[in-house]
C-alpha positions as CSV (number, residue, x, y, z in Angstrom):
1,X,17.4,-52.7,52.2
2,X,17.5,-48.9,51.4
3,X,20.5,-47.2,52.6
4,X,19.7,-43.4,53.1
5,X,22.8,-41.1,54.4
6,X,24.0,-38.1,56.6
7,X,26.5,-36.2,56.6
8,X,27.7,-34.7,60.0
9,X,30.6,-32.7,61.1
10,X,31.8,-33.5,64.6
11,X,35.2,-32.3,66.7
12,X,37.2,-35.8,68.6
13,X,36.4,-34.9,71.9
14,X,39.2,-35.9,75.2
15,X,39.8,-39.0,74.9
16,X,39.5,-39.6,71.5
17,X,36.1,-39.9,71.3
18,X,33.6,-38.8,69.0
19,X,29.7,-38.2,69.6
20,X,27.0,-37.9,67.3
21,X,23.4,-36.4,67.6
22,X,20.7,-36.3,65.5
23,X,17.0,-36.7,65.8
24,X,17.2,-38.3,62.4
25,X,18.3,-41.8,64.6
26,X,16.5,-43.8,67.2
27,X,16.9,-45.0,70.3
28,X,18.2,-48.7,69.1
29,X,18.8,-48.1,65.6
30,X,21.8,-49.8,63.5
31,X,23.6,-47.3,61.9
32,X,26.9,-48.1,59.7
33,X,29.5,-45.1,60.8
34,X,32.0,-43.8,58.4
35,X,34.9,-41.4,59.9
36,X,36.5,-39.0,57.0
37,X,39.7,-37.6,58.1
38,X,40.7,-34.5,56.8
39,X,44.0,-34.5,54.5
40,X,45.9,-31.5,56.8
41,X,45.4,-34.3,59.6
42,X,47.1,-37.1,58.0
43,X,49.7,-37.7,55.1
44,X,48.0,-40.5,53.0
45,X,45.3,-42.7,52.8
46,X,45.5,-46.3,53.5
47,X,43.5,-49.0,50.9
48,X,40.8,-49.5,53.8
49,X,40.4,-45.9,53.7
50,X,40.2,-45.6,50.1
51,X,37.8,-48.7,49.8
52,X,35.8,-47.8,52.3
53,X,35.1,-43.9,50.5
54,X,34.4,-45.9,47.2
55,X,31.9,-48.3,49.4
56,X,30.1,-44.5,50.1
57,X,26.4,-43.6,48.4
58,X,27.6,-41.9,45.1
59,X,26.0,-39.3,46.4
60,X,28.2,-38.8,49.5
61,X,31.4,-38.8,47.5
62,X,30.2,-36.5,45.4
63,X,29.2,-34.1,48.5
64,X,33.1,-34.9,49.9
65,X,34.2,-34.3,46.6
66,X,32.6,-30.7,45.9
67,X,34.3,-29.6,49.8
68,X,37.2,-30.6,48.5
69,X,37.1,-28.7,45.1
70,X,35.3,-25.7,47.2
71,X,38.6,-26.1,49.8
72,X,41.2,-25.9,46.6
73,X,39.2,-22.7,44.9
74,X,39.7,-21.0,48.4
75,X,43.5,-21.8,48.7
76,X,44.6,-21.4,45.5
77,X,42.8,-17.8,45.3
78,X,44.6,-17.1,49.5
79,X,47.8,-18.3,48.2
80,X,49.9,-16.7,45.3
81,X,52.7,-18.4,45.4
82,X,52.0,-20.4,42.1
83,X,51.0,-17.4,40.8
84,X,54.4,-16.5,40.9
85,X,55.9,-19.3,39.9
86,X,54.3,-19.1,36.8
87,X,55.1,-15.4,36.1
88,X,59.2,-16.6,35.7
89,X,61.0,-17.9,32.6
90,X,61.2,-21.7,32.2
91,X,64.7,-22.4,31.4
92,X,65.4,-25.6,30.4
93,X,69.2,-27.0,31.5
């Protein structure tokens, strides 16, 4: 069977719930879910968490991955505090 994939945003409603919409499913469809949390959100991922990113189309990683990348360009050009850092001596005790 041919897995196709998409990739939706969505905000945990009261209750912890979470609703998806699209007119890409029907009405009594199967569908395999796959919830990505955000890093600022948590402090590590577990090995089911990890396993089940690497079970992910290589396609979907690499579209996590590239946010990711895009996420780090934008916060390391916002923040200059390693800028900084670098700009001092190393002195080595």
């Amino acid at each position: 069977m041919k897995k196709s994939s998409l990739y939706l945003t969505t905000t945990v409603l009261p209750g912890n719930k979470i609703e998806i919409q699209t007119p890409a499913l029907n009405v009594g469809q199967s569908v395999e879910i796959v919830v990505l949390i955000p890093e600022s959100s948590q402090s590590e991922l577990s090995l089911e968490d990890r396993i089940a990113f690497l079970k992910l189309p290589l396609s979907e990683r690499q579209k996590i991955l590239k946010e990711q990348a895009e996420f780090m360009v934008d916060h390391y050009q916002e923040n200059s505090e390693w800028k900084e850092l670098l700009s001092n001596d190393i002195i080595d005790y």
